[in-house]
MILO-869701 format. One line per field, with one value per residue (C-alpha): x, y, z; residue number from 1. Coordinates in steps of 0.1 Angstrom, whole numbers, plus 5000, padded with zeros to 4 digits. Example, Ala and Ser with C-alpha at 12.3 -4.5 7.8 and 13.67 -1.06 7.14 Angstrom:
BEGIN
X <- (5123 / 5137)
Y <- (4955 / 4989)
Z <- (5078 / 5071)
seq <- (1 / 2)
//
This chain:
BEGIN
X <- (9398 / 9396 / 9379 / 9403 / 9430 / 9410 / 9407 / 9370 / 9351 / 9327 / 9291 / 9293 / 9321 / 9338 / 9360 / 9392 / 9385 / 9348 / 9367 / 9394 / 9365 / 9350 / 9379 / 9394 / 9361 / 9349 / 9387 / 9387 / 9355 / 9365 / 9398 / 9396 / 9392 / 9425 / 9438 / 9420 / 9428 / 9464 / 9461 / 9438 / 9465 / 9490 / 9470 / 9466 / 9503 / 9515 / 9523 / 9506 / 9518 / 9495 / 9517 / 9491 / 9469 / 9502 / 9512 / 9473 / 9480 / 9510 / 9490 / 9465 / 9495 / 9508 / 9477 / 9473 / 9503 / 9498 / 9462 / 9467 / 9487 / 9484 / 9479 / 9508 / 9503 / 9502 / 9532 / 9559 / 9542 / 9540 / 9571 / 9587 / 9565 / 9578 / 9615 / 9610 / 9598 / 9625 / 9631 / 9598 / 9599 / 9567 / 9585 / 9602 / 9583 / 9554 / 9576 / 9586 / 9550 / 9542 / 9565 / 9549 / 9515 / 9530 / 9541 / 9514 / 9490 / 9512 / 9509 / 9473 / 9467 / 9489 / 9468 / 9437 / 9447 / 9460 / 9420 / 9406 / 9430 / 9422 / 9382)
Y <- (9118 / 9154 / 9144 / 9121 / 9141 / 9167 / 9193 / 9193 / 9192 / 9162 / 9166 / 9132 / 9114 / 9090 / 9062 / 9058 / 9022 / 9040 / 9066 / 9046 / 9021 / 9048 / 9059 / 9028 / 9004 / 9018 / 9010 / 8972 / 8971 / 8994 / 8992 / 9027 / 9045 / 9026 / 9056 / 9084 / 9073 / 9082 / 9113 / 9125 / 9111 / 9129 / 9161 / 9164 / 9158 / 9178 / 9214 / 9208 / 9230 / 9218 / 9193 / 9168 / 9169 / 9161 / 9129 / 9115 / 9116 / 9102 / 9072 / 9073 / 9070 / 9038 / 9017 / 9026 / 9009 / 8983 / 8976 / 8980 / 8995 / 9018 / 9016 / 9008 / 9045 / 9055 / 9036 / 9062 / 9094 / 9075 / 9061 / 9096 / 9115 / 9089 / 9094 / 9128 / 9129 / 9099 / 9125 / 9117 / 9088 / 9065 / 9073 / 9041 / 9021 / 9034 / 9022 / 8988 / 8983 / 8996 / 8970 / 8940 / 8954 / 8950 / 8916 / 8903 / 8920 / 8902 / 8869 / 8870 / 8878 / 8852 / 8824 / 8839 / 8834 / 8797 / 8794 / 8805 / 8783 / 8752 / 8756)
Z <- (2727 / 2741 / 2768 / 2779 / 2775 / 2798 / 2765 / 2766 / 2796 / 2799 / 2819 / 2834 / 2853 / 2828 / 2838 / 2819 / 2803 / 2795 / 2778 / 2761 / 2750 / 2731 / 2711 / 2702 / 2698 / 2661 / 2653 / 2663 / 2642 / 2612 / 2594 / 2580 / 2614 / 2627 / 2606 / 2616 / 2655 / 2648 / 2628 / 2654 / 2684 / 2663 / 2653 / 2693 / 2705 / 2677 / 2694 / 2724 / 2755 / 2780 / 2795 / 2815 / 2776 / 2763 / 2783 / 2783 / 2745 / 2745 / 2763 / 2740 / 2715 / 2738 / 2736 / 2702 / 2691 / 2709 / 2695 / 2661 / 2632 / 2609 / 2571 / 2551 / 2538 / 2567 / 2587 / 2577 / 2591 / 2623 / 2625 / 2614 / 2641 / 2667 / 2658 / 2661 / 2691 / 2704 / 2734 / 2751 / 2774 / 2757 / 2722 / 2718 / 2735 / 2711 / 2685 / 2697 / 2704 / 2668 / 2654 / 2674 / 2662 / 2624 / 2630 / 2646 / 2618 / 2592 / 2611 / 2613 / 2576 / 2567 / 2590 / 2574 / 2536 / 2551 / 2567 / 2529 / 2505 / 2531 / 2526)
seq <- (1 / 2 / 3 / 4 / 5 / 6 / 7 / 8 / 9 / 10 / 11 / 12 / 13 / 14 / 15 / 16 / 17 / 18 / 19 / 20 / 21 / 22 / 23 / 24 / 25 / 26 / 27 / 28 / 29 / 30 / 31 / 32 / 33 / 34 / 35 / 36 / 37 / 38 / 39 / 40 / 41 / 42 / 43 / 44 / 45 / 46 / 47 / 48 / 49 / 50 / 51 / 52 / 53 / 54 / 55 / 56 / 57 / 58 / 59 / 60 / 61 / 62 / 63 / 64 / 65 / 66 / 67 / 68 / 69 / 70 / 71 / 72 / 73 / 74 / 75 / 76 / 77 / 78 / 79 / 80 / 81 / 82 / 83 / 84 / 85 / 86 / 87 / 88 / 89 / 90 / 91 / 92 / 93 / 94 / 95 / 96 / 97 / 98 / 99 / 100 / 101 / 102 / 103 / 104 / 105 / 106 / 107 / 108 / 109 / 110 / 111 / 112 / 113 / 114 / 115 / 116 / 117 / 118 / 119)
//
């Protein structure tokens, strides 16, 4: 994540999806880390002055909610951080993405529990 929000130097030329693949991939496969993602998006945005680290978080932030949402815990921090932050041009579109994310989470579990009481 540092990396690709040029924090922490890297020895080897990374592409962005080669980047982005690394932070997000664990996620897709692990439901905890969906959660740490954000906190660590979030711990990284939050009182960051170095403007061009800023807005690559604030893409990492973008496809974030777009790939997935957070816990149900952890749903209201985000969507307080985000309304905080409204001023910032990727804020509501993080949170209209955010809300597709939920819906579309809800959908699938729903078609899953369908799948189960059908076998």
């Amino acid at each position: 994540m540092m990396k690709y929000m040029g924090d922490y130097p890297s020895k080897r030329t990374r592409s962005v999806n080669e980047l982005t693949d690394q932070i997000f991939e664990g996620a897709l496969k692990a439901e905890p880390l969906k959660d740490e993602i954000y906190c660590q998006i979030i711990k990284q945005l939050t009182d960051n002055h170095v403007k061009y680290s800023e807005e690559k978080g604030w893409e990492l932030l973008w496809l974030c909610t777009g790939l997935f949402p957070p816990s149900n815990v952890l749903l209201p921090h985000i969507q307080r951080f985000l309304q905080s932050k409204k001023q910032h041009p990727l804020s509501g579109d993080c949170m209209q993405r955010l809300h597709k994310a939920l819906r579309s989470s809800v959908c699938q579990r729903e078609i899953s529990s369908l799948t189960l009481l059908d076998i």
